[in-house]
N, C-alpha and C positions, 0 to 999 in steps of 0.2 A: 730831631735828626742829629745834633750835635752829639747827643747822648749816645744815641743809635751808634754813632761815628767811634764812638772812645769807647764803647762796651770790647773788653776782651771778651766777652761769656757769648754776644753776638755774633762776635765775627769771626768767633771757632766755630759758632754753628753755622753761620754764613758758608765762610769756607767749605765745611764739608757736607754740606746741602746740593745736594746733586740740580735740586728744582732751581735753584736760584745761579744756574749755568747764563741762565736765560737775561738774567739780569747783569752778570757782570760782561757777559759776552757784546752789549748794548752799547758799554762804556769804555771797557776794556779790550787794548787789542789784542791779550794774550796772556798765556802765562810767561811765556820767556822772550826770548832774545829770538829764537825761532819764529816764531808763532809771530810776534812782534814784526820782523820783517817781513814775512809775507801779506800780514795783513795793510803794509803800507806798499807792498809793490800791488797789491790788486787795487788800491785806490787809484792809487795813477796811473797804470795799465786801464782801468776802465773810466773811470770819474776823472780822470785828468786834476785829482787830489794833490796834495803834498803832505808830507807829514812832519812832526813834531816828536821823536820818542823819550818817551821818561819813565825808567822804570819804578817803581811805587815802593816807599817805604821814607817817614819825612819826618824832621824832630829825633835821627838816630845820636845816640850818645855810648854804644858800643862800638869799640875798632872792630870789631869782626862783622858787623851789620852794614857799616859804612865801607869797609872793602868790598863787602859785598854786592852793594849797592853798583860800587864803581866797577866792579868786574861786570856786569851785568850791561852796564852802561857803555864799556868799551867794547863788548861783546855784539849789541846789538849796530857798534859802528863797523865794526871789523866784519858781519855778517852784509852789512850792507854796501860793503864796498866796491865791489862788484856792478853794482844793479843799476848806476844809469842815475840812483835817486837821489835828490839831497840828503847831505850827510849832516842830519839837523835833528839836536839833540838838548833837551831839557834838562836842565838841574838846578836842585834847592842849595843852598849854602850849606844847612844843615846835616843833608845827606850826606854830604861829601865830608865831613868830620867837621864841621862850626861850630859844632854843639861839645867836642873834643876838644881841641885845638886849632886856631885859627893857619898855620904856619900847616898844618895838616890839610886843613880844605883846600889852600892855596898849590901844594903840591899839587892833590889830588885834579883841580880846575884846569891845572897849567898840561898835567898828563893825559886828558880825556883832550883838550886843544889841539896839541901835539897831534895826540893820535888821529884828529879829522883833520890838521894842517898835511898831514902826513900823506894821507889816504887822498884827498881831496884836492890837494894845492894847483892839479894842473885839469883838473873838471871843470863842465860847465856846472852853474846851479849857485841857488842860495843855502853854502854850508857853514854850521857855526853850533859852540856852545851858545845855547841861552838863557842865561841868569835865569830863573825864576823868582819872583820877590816875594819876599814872606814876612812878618810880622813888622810894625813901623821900628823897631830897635832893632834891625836889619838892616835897615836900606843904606847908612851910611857904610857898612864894610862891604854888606853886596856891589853897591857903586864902584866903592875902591877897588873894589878885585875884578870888576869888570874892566877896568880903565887899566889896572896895571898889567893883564894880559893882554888886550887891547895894543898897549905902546909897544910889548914885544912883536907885534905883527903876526896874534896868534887869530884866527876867527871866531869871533867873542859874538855876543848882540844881552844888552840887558830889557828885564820887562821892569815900566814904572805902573805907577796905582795911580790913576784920577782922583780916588778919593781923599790922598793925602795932599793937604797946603800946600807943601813943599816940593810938588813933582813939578809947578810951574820952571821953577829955577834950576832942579834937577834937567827937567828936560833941555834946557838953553842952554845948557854947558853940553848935553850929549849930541844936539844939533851942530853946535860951532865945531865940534870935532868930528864929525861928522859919521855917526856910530852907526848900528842898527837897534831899533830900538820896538819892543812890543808894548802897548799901551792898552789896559787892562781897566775893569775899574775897582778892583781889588776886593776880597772879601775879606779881610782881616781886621777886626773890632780896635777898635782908637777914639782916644775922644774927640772933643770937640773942640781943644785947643790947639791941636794938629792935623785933624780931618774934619770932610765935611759929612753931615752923619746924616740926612735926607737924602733922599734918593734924587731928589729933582734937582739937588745943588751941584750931586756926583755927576749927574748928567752932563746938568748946564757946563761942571769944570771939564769934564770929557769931549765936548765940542769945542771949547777954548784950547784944550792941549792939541786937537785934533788940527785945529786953524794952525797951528805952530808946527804941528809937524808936516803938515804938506805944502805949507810956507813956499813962495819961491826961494827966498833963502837958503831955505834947510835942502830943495831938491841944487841949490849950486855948488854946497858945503857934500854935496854927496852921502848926506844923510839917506837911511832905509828906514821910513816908518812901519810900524806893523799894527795894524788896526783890529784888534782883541775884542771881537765883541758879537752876539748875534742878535743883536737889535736891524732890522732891516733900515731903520730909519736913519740910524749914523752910516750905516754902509753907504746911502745915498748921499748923503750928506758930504762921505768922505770923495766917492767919485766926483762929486761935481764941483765940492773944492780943489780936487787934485786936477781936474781940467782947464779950472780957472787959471790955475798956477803954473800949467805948464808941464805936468805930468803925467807920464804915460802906460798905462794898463803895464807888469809888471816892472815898473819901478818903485811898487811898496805893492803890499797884500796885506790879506785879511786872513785872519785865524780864528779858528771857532774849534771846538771838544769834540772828540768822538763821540756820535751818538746826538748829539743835540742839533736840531733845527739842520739836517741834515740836505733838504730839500732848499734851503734856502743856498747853502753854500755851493750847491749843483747848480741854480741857477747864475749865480756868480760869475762859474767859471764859464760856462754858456756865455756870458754876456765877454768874456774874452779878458777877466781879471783872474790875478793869481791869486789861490787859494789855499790856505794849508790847516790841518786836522791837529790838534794837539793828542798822539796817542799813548795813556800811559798803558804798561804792561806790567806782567810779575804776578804774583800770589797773594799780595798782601793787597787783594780790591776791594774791599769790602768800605774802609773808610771813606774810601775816592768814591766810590759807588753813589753811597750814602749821601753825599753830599750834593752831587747830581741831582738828585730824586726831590732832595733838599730845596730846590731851587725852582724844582717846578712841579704844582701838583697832579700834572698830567702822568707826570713818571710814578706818583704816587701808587697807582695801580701795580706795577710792575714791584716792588712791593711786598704788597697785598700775597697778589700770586705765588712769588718766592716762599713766602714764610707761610702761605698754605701748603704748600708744598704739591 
């Protein structure tokens, strides 16, 4: 799948495969900024959803790619400003020029902020950039640059990884300050001197970070947890520690993908907990796709189909 993922020769045919509409359309909520917003006002118009936008394209090391990116970016905020919806939007470090120039990203993070402190300041809603975290040689300047837009009083929130050692302590500095925070359990390869690399370890440390984030604590320091996952069994886990503690159905939410275990995060919001979709958009679907499909062999069919065409 990884292969699949990285094949340029794939994902031109990917792309201009009419059959495999079927597939990006599963995962993907669009091709643009358009297309993108509607498809997160019909979630919450019907499913009482929320959404997540991040337009696709990661690891850019072109200024014309990375403008682009962000024009895209500020475009699907600017589209949404209007609607009533959270103005709740995703980004890699990399995208935004990291891979360039750091002093570059940093503009770039501070003026996609702006533009939702701007748009958003006197709304109700959970509105904010949100860190995305990407490779373990990231997380220190992603942190940083979440904390030093953060101080200016812009609306920030970063995501940490369970599966890395170090999110224990990460996370107890973004509690005492009382941040928002999504908690993930990260897909990005590391060893075993900095992560933990069994599944059942990532776990085990995903329920310990979990106990800390819905902490009485964390909910008096005015922490926002975000609980990243569609395992149904942490979701329970998370409501009934967050009850223990003293917290209340939209005081932290859950986050899960377009397209995945869809049924589950319905029930969710039924039970009267918030809930929100992570939706990427854009043209370049085909890697994001892939990875999806990747993760579970169910989607493996969907697939099949496409590339029969």
């Amino acid at each position: 799948m990884i292969a699949l993922a990285r094949s340029r020769h794939v994902a031109r045919y990917m792309h201009r495969n009419r059959s495999a509409t079927r597939l990006a359309k599963k995962f993907v909520a669009g091709a643009d900024a358009t297309e993108a917003a509607a498809c997160a006002i019909r979630l919450r118009s019907r499913h009482s959803l929320r959404s997540s936008l991040f337009h696709l394209g990661e690891y850019v090391d072109r200024p014309d790619l990375v403008e682009l990116n962000v024009a895209n970016k500020l475009n699907v905020i600017e589209t949404l400003a209007d609607s009533g919806l959270d103005l709740h939007l995703s980004a890699d470090p990399t995208q935004i020029g990291y891979a360039i120039d750091f002093p570059l990203a940093r503009r770039n993070a501070v003026r996609m902020a702006e533009t939702i402190h701007r748009y958003a300041w006197d709304k109700p809603g959970v509105h904010c950039l949100m860190f995305d975290m990407e490779d373990a040689s990231l997380v220190e300047p992603t942190i940083g640059l979440h904390d030093e837009i953060r101080q200016r009083g812009l609306p920030v929130a970063l995501t940490l990884q369970a599966h890395l050692k170090r999110t224990a302590a990460d996370l107890r500095a973004q509690i005492a300050a009382g941040s928002r925070v999504r908690l993930v359990k990260g897909a990005f390869v590391a060893g075993a001197d900095i992560a933990y690399t069994r599944q059942r370890d990532i776990k085990s440390n995903y329920r310990r970070l979990l106990e800390q984030m819905l902490s009485a604590r964390a909910r008096k320091r005015g922490f926002y947890p975000i609980v990243a996952t569609h395992d149904h069994r942490i979701h329970e886990l998370a409501i009934a520690t967050a009850r223990r503690n003293g917290w209340k159905a939209g005081q932290y939410e859950f986050e899960m993908l377009l397209g995945v275990r869809t049924d589950v995060a319905r029930a969710l919001v039924q039970r009267g907990e918030r809930v929100r979709l992570y939706l990427p958009f854009g043209r370049e679907w085909w890697p994001y796709a892939v990875r999806r499909i990747g993760e579970s062999p169910r989607n493996a069919m969907l697939l099949a189909r496409s590339l029969a065409g």
